[in-house]
C-alpha positions as CSV (number, residue, x, y, z in Angstrom):
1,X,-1.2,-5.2,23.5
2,X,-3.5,-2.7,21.9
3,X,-1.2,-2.5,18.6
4,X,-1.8,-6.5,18.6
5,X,-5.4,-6.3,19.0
6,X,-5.9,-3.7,17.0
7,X,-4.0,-6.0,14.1
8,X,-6.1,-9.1,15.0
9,X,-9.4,-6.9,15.0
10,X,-8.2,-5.9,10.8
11,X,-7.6,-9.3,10.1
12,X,-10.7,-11.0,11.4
13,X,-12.4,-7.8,8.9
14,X,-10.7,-10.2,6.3
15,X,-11.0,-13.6,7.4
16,X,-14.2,-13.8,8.8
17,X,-15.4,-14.0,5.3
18,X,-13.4,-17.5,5.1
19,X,-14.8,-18.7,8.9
20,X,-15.4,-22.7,7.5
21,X,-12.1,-22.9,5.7
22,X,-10.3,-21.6,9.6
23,X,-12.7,-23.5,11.6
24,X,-11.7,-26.7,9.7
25,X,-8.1,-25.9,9.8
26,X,-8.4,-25.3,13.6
27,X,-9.8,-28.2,14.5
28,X,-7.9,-30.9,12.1
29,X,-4.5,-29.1,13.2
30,X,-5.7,-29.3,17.0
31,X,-5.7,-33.0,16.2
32,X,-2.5,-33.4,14.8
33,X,-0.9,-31.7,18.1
34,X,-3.3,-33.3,20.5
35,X,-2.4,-36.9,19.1
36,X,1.4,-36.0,18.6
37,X,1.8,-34.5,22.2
38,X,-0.6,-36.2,24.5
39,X,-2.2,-39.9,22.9
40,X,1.0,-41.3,21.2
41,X,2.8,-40.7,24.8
42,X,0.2,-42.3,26.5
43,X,0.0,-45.2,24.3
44,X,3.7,-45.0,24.8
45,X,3.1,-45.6,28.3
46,X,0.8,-48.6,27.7
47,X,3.4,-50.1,25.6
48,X,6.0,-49.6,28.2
49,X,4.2,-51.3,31.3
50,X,2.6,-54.1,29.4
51,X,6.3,-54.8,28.3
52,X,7.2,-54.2,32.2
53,X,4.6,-56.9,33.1
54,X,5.5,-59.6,30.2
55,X,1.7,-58.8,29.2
56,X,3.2,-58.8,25.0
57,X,-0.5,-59.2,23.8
58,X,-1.3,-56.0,24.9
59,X,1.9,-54.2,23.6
60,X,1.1,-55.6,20.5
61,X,-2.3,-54.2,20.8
62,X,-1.0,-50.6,22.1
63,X,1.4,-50.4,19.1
64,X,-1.5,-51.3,16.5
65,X,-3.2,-48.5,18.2
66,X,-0.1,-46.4,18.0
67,X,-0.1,-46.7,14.3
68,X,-3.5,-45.9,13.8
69,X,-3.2,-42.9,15.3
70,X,0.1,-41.9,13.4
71,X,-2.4,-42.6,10.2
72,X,-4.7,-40.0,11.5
73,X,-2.3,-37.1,12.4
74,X,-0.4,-37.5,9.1
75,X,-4.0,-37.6,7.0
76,X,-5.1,-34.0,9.7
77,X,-1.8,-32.4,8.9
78,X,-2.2,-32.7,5.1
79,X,-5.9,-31.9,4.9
80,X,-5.6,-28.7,7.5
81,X,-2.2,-27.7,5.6
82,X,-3.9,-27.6,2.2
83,X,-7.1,-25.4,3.2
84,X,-4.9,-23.1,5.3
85,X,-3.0,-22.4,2.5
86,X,-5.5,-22.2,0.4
87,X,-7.9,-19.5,2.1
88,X,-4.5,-17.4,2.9
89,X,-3.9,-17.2,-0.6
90,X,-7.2,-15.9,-0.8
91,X,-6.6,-13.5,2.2
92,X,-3.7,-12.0,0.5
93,X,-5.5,-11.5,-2.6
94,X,-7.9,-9.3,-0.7
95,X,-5.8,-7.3,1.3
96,X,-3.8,-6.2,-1.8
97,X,-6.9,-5.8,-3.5
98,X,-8.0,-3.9,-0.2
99,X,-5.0,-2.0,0.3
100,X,-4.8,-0.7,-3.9
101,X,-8.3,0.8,-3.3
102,X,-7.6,2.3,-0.6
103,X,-4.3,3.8,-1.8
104,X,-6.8,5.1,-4.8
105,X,-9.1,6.2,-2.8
106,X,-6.7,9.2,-1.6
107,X,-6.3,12.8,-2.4
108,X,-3.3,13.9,-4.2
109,X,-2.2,15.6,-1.1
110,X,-1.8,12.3,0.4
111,X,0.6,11.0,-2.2
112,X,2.5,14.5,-1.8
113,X,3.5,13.9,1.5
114,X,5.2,10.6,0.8
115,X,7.7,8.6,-0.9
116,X,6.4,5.9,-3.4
117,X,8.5,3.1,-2.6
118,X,7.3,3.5,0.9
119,X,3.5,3.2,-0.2
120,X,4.9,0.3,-2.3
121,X,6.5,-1.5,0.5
122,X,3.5,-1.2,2.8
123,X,1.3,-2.1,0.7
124,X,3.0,-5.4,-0.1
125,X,4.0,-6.0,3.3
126,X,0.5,-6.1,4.6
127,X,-0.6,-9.5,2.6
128,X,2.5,-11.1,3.5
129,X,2.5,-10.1,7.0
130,X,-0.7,-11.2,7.9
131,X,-0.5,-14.4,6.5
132,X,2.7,-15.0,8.5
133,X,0.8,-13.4,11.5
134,X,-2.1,-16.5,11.2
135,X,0.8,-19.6,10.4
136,X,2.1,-18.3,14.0
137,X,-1.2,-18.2,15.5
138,X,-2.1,-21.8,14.5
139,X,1.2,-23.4,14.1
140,X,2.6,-22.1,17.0
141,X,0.1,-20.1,19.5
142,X,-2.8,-22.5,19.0
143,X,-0.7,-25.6,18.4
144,X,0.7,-25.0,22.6
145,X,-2.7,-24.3,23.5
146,X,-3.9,-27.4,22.6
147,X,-0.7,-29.2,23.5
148,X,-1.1,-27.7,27.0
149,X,-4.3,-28.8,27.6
150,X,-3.6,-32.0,26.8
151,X,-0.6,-32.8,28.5
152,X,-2.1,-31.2,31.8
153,X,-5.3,-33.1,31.7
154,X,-3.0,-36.3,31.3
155,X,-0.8,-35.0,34.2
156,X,-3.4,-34.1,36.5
157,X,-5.3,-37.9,35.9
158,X,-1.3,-39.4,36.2
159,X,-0.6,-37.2,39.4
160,X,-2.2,-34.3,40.7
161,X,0.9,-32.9,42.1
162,X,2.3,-33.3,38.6
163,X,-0.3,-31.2,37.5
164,X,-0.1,-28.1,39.8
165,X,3.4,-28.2,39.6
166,X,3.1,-27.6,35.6
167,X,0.4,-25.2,36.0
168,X,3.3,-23.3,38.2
169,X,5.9,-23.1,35.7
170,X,3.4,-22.2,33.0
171,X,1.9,-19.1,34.8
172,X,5.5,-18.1,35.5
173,X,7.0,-19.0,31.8
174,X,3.6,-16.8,30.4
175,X,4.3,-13.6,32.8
176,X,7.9,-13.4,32.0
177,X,6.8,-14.0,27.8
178,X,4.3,-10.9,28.0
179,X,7.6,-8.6,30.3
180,X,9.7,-9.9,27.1
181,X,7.0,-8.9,24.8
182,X,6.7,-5.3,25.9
183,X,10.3,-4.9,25.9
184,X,10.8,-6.1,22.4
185,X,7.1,-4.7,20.6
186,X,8.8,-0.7,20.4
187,X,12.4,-2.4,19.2
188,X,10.5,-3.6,16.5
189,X,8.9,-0.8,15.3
190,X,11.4,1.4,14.9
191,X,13.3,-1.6,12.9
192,X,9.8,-1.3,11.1
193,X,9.8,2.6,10.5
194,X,13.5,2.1,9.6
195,X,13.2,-0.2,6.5
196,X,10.3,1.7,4.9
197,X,12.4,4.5,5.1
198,X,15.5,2.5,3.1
199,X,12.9,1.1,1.1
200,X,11.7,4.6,0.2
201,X,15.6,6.4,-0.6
202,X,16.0,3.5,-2.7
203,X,13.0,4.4,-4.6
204,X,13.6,7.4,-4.8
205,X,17.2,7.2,-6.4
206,X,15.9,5.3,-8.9
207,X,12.8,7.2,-9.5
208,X,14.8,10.1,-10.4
209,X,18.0,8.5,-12.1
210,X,18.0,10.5,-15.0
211,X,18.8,13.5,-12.5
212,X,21.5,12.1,-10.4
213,X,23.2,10.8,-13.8
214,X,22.5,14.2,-14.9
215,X,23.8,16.1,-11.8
216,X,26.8,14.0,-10.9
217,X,25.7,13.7,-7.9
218,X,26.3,10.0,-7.1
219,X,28.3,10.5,-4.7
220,X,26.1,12.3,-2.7
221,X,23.0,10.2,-3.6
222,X,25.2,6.8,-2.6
223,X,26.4,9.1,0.9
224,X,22.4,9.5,1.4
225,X,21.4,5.6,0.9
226,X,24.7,4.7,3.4
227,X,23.2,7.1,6.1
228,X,19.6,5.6,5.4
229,X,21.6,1.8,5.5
230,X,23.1,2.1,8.3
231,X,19.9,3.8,10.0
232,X,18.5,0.6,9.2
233,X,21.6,-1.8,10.1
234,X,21.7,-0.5,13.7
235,X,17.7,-0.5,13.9
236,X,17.9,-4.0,12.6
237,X,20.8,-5.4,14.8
238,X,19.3,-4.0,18.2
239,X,15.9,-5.8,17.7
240,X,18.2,-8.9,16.7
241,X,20.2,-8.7,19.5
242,X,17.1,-8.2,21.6
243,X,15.6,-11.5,20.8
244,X,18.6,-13.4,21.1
245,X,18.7,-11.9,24.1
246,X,15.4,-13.1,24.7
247,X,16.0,-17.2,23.5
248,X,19.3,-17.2,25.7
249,X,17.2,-15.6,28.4
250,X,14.5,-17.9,28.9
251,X,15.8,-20.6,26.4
252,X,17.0,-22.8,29.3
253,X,13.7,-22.8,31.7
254,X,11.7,-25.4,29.5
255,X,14.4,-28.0,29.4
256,X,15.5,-27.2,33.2
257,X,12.3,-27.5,33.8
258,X,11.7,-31.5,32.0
259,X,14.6,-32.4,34.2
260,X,13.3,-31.3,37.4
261,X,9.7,-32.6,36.8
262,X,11.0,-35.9,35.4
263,X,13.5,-36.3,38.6
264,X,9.9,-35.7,40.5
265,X,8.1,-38.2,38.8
266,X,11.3,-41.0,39.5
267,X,10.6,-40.0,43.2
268,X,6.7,-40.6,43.0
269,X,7.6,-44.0,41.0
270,X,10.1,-45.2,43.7
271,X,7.6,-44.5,46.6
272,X,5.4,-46.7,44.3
273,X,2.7,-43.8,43.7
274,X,3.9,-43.8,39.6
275,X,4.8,-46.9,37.6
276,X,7.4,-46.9,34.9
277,X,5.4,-46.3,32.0
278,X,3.9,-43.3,33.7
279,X,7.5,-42.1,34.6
280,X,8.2,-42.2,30.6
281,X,5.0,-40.6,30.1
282,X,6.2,-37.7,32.3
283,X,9.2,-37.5,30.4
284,X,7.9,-37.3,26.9
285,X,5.6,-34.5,28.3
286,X,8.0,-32.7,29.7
287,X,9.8,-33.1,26.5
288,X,6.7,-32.2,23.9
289,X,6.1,-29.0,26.2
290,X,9.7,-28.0,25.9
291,X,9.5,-28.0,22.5
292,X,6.2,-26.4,21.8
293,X,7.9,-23.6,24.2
294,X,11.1,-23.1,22.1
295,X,8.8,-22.9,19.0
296,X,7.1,-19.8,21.3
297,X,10.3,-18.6,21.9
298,X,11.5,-18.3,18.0
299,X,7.5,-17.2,17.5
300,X,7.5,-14.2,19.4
301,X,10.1,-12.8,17.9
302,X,8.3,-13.1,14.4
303,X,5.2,-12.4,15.7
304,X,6.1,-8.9,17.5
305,X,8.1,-8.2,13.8
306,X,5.3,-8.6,11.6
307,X,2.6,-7.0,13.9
308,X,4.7,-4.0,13.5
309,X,4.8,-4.4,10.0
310,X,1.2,-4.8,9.8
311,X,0.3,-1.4,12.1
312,X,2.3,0.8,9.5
313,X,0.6,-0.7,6.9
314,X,-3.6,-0.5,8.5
315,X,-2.5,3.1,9.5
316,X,-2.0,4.0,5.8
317,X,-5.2,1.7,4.9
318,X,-7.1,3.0,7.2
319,X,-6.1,6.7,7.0
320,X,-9.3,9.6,6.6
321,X,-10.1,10.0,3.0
322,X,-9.2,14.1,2.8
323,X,-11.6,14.3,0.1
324,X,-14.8,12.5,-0.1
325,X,-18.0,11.8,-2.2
326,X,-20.8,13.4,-0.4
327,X,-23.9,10.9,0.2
328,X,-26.0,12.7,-2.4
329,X,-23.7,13.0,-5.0
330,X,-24.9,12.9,-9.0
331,X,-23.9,10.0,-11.0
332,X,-24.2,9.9,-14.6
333,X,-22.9,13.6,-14.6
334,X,-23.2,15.2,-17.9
335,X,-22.1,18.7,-17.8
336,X,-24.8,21.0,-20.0
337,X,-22.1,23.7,-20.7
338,X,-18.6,24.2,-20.1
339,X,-19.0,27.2,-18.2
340,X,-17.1,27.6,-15.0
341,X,-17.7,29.8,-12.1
342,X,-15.3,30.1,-8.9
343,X,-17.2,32.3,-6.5
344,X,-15.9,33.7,-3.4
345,X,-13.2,31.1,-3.0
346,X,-10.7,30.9,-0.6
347,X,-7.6,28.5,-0.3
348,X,-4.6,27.2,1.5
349,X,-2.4,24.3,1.0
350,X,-1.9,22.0,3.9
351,X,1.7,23.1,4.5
352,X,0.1,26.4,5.4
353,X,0.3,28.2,1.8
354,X,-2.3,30.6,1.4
355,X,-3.0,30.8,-2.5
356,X,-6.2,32.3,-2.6
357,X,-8.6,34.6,-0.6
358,X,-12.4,35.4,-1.5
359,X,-11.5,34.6,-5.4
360,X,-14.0,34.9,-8.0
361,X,-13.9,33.8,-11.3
362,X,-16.3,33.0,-14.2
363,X,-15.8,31.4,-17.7
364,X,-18.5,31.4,-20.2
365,X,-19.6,28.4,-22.2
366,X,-16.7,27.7,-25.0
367,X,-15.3,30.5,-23.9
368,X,-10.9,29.8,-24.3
369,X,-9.0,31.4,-21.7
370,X,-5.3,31.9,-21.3
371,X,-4.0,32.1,-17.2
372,X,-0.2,33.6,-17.0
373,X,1.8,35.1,-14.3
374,X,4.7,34.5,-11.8
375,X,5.5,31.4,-10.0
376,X,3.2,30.6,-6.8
377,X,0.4,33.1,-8.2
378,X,-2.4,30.4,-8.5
379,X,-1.9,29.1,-11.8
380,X,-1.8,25.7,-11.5
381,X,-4.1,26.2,-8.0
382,X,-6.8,26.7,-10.4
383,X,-6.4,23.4,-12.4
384,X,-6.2,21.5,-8.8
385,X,-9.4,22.9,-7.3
386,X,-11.4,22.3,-11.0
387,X,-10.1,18.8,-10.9
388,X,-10.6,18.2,-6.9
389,X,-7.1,17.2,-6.2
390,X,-7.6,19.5,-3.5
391,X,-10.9,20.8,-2.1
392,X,-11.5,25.0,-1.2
393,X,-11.7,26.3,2.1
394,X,-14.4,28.3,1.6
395,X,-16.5,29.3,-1.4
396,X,-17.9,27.4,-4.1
397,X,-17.1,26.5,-8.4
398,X,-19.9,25.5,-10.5
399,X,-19.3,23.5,-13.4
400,X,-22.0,24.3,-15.8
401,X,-24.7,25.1,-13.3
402,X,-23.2,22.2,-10.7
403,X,-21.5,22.4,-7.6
404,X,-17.9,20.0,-8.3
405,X,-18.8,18.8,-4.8
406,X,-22.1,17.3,-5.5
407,X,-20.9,15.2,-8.0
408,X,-18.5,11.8,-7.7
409,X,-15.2,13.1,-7.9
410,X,-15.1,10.1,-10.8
411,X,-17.6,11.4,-12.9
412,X,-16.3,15.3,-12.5
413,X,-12.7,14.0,-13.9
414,X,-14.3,12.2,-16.8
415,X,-16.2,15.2,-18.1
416,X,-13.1,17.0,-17.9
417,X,-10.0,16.7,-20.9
418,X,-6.7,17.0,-19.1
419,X,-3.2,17.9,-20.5
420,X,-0.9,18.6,-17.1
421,X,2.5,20.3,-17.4
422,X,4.5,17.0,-17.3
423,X,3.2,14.3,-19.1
424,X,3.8,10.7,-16.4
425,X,3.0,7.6,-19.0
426,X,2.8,4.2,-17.4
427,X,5.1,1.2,-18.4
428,X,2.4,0.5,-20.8
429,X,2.9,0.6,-25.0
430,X,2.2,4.3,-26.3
431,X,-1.4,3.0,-27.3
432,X,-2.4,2.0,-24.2
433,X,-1.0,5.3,-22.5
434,X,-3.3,6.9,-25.5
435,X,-5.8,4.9,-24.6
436,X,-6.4,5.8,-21.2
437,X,-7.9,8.7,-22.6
438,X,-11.0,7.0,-23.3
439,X,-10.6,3.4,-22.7
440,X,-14.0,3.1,-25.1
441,X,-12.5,4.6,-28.1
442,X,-11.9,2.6,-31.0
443,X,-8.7,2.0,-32.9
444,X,-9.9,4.2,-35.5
445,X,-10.5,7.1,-32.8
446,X,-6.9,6.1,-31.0
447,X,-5.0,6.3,-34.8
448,X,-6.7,9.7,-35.1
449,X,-6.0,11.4,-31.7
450,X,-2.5,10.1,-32.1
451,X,-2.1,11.8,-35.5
452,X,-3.9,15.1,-34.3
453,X,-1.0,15.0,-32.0
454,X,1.6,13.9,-34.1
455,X,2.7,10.9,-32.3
456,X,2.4,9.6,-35.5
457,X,5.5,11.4,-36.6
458,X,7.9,9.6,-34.0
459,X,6.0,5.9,-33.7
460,X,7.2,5.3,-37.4
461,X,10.9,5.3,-35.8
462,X,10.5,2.4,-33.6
463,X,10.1,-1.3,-34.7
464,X,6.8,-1.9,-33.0
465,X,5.3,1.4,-33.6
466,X,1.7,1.6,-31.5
467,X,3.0,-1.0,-29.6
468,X,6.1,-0.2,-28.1
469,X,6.9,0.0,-24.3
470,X,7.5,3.2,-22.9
471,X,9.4,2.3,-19.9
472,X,8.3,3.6,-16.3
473,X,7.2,6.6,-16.1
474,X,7.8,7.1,-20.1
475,X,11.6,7.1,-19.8
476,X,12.2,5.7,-23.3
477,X,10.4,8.9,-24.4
478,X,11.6,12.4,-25.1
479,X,9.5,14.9,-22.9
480,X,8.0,16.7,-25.9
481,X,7.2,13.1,-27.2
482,X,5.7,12.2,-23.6
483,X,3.6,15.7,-24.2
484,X,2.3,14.9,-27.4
485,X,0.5,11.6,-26.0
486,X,-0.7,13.5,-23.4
487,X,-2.6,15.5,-25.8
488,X,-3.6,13.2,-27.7
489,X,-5.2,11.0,-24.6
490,X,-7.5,14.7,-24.2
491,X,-8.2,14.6,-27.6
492,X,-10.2,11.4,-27.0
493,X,-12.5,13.1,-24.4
494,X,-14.6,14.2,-27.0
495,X,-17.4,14.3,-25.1
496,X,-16.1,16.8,-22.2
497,X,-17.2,20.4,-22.5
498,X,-13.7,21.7,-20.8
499,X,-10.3,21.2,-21.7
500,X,-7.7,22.4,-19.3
501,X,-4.1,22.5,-20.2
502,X,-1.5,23.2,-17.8
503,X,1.7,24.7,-19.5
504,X,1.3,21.3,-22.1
505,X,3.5,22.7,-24.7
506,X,6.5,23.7,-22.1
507,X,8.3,20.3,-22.4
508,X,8.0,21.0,-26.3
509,X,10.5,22.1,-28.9
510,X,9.5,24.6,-31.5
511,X,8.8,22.2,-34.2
512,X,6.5,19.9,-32.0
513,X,4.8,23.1,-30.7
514,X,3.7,24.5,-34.3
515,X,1.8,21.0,-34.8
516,X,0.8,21.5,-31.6
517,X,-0.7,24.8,-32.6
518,X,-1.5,23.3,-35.5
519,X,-3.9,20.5,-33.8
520,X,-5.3,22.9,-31.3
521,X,-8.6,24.4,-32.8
522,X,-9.7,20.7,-33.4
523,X,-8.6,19.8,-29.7
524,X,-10.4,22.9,-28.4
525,X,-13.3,23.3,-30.7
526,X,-17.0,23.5,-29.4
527,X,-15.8,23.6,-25.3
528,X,-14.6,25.6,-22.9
529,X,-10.5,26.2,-22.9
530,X,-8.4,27.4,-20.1
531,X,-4.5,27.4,-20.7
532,X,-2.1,28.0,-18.1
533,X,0.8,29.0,-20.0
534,X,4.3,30.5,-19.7
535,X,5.1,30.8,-23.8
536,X,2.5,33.4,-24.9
537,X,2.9,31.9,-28.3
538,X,0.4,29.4,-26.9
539,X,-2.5,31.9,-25.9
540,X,-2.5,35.0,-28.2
541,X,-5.0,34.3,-30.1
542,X,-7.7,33.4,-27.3
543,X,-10.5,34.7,-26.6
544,X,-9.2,36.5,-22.9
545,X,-5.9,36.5,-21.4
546,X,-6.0,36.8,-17.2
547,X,-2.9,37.7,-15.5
548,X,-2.7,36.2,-12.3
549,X,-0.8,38.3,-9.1
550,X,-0.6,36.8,-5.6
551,X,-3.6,35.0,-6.1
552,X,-5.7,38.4,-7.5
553,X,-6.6,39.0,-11.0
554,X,-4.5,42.0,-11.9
555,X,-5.2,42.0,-15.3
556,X,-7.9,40.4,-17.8
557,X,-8.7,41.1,-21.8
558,X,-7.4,39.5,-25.1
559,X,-3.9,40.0,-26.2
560,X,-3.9,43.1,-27.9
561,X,-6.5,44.9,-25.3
562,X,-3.3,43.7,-23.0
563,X,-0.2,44.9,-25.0
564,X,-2.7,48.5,-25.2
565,X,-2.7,48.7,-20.6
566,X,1.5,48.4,-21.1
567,X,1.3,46.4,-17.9
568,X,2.7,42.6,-17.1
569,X,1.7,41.2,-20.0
570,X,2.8,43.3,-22.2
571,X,6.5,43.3,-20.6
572,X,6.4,39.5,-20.6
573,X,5.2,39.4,-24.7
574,X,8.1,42.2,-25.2
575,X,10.7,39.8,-23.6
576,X,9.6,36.8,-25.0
577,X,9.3,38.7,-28.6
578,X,12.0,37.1,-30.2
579,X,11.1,33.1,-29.7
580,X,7.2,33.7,-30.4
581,X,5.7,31.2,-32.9
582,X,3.0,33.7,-34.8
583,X,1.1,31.8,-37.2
């Protein structure tokens, strides 16, 4: 019950904004069943003792009124269909627009700590879940709400005894509905929990095809998806043997029930407290409300299914942003220096991996500075923390005399030029994914980064140059290709004072890196440079080398002050002698 209300209170966030276009719906739908379940049986009635009494006059009057009031149900049900389906449309708009900003809204350690096809499949599901939650509300929950009340306010004026005798099997029907309800709501969710997890092996067997393929490892990725399957199949038959279950369980009360009442209302008709027509009366009654309970029946099952999909799906919408704008934050940052100053800082990863511990760093204004060492030593660490993917424990970095965490985390990033180790494009032509750089740049400025880059030197090979598709994630690409648009989208930031470049010219052969090297006094010129690097071919000639240890400067001076202390540097240049690129 709390899952359900917690559901109905997200929605209502939602439709509340569309109250007219639900109130009108409501009320013409309400119609439609009221006229369907209570008048036309009544009228039926009429018909039936005026015919009993020879009276034809006024059975040719009841019909007339009969069809009138088919008129009017038809006209309700095509009016209220039409807006409902209208201002769901609407509704699902806004949830997926909802859901996609709050997705965005994230830190990157949310995304690190699940699969995408997951976040995919949830954040479909919501739209479509909740519009299947509101048809069962009015079609079904609302629709025997209204039906009820009318058929018992028609019983209770036919027979009082009728009446109570309904209200009876109703409280009983509702109690053993809610028992049913409980039993099935957990079923569901772990039939829930189970497809997002199918969903999400899926995705990620696709996602990384080019490694299975690679590997030969289909067998083991197709023995992974069978587990995950048939996690899924058994998840997926108990909740549908549970609700068959539940229609074979209860599915015989409502019609049992139509018998016995109608049988009653014979009785009352031959002891001459019912006529005829009020006999058929009780019958179609007892009939309508069968049927409106069957359609409960069916509905509960959907309705317990899709409230489960919805609560995986508000739990991820409605998950704690990790990392926030503060209240005061600066707009319309614009950096006056590239200078960069980590004071003090201290960091661990939410897995528990300590990286750094009272860390202090500072970078002058256009300063270029070249970061190197071991795996896990805090190379990339630094890159995160200067872009905010994550936020430090303790301590502070300045970027030019500014706290990063008094400005919007938007405005930080776009005063920043970015080239990460692996280059992710979207399914977008390569000058879009250049582009995205700067999307104010002109063609004239998107030709020229590209060329800076040379992507110019592999867009002449394919037919629609500039405008070809990448594929996802670039996959029509080479990875030094892929790389080279990455720079080039940096290049366009023009405007930012620091350029950071994460091991950029690693996916690079040794043709692409010399125009690499070739562009990259033009891409760093005039701002601040810091190169995380594993060729040293890419950072001997900058201005200071730091060699990172367990998260501690060890070592910190240009390249030849370095080769002179004979220490790690020196023993990495010596080993990597032999493939160095020095121009």
């Amino acid at each position: 019950m709390k899952k359900t209300i917690t559901v109905l209170s997200f929605m209502w966030q939602e439709l509340k904004k569309y109250t007219w276009y639900i109130i009108a719906t409501f009320v013409l739908y309400g119609i439609f069943v009221a006229i369907g379940d209570a008048l036309v049986p009544l009228y039926i009635k009429r018909v039936t003792n005026a015919l009993e009494a020879a009276s034809y006059n006024n059975a040719f009057i009841a019909v007339g009124w009969l069809i009138g009031l088919y008129v009017i149900q038809r006209v309700c049900l095509f009016v209220s269909i039409r807006i409902l389906s209208y201002f769901e449309s609407l509704t699902s708009r806004d949830l997926n627009t909802r859901s996609m900003k709050s997705f965005l809204s994230h830190s990157y350690n949310f995304y690190t700590q699940r699969f995408t096809g997951s976040l995919v499949e949830k954040s479909k599901r919501i739209g479509n879940s909740v519009i299947a939650v509101v048809d069962i509300l009015l079609f079904n929950f609302f629709g025997l709400i209204i039906s009820i009340g009318s058929i018992l306010t028609l019983l209770f004026i036919e027979n009082v005894s009728l009446g109570f005798t309904f209200v009876g099997f109703l409280i009983l029907y509702v109690l053993i509905v809610r028992w049913m309800g409980k039993k099935m709501s957990p079923i569901y969710e772990d039939r829930s929990a189970a497809k997002t997890k199918f969903n999400a092996v899926i995705s990620d067997i696709f996602t990384n095809i080019q490694t299975v393929l690679a590997f030969g490892s289909r067998d083991r990725e197709i023995e992974k998806f069978e587990n995950s399957n048939e996690n899924f199949h058994q998840k997926r038959y108990r909740a549908w043997k549970m609700a068959v279950n539940y229609q074979d369980g209860i599915g015989f009360l409502p019609p049992l029930f139509t018998g016995m009442v109608t049988l009653y209302a014979i009785y009352l008709a031959s002891v001459g407290s019912l006529s005829v027509g009020s006999v058929v009366l009780v019958f179609i009654l007892g009939n309508n409300f069968s049927n409106q309970i069957w359609r409960i029946n069916r509905s509960v099952k959907d309705f317990v299914s899709h409230i489960s999909d919805c609560v995986e799906a508000i739990e991820l919408i409605e998950h704690p942003q990790e990392i926030t704008d503060e209240d005061s934050a600066r707009s319309n940052f614009v950096p006056k220096s590239g200078e960069v100053v980590m004071n003090n800082i201290s960091f661990t990863y939410p897995d528990g991996d300590a990286v750094f511990k009272n860390f202090n760093l500072h970078i002058p204004d256009k300063q270029s500075v070249g970061i190197v060492g071991k795996s896990g030593s805090g190379k990339t660490t630094i890159t995160k923390l200067l872009l905010r993917l994550y936020d430090t424990n303790k301590g502070s970095i300045l970027y030019g005399d500014t706290n990063i965490k008094e400005l919007k985390q938007k405005e930080l990033k776009q005063a920043i030029a970015y080239v990460p180790q692996d280059t992710i494009l979207f399914h977008r032509t390569i000058y879009e994914n250049i582009a995205y750089g700067n999307p104010d740049a002109s063609n004239d400025e998107v030709y020229a980064a590209a060329e800076a880059a040379h992507v110019d030197e592999f867009v002449k090979e394919f037919t629609d140059g500039y405008q070809t598709m990448v594929g996802e994630r670039g996959i029509k690409l080479s990875g030094g290709q892929r790389q080279r648009i990455g720079i080039a989208r940096a290049m366009l930031k023009k405007d930012a004072p620091l350029l950071i470049m994460d091991e950029a010219t690693s996916s690079l052969d040794t043709l692409s890196e010399q125009y690499i090297q070739d562009s990259f006094e033009d891409l760093s010129e005039n701002r601040t440079t810091i190169v995380i690097a594993h060729r040293l071919s890419t950072i001997q000639k900058m201005d200071r080398i730091i060699v990172l240890e367990n998260g501690k400067i060890v070592e910190d001076g240009n390249h030849f002050e370095l080769l002179e202390k004979n220490g790690y540097y020196a023993e990495l240049w010596n080993s990597q002698k032999s493939e160095l690129i020095i121009t």
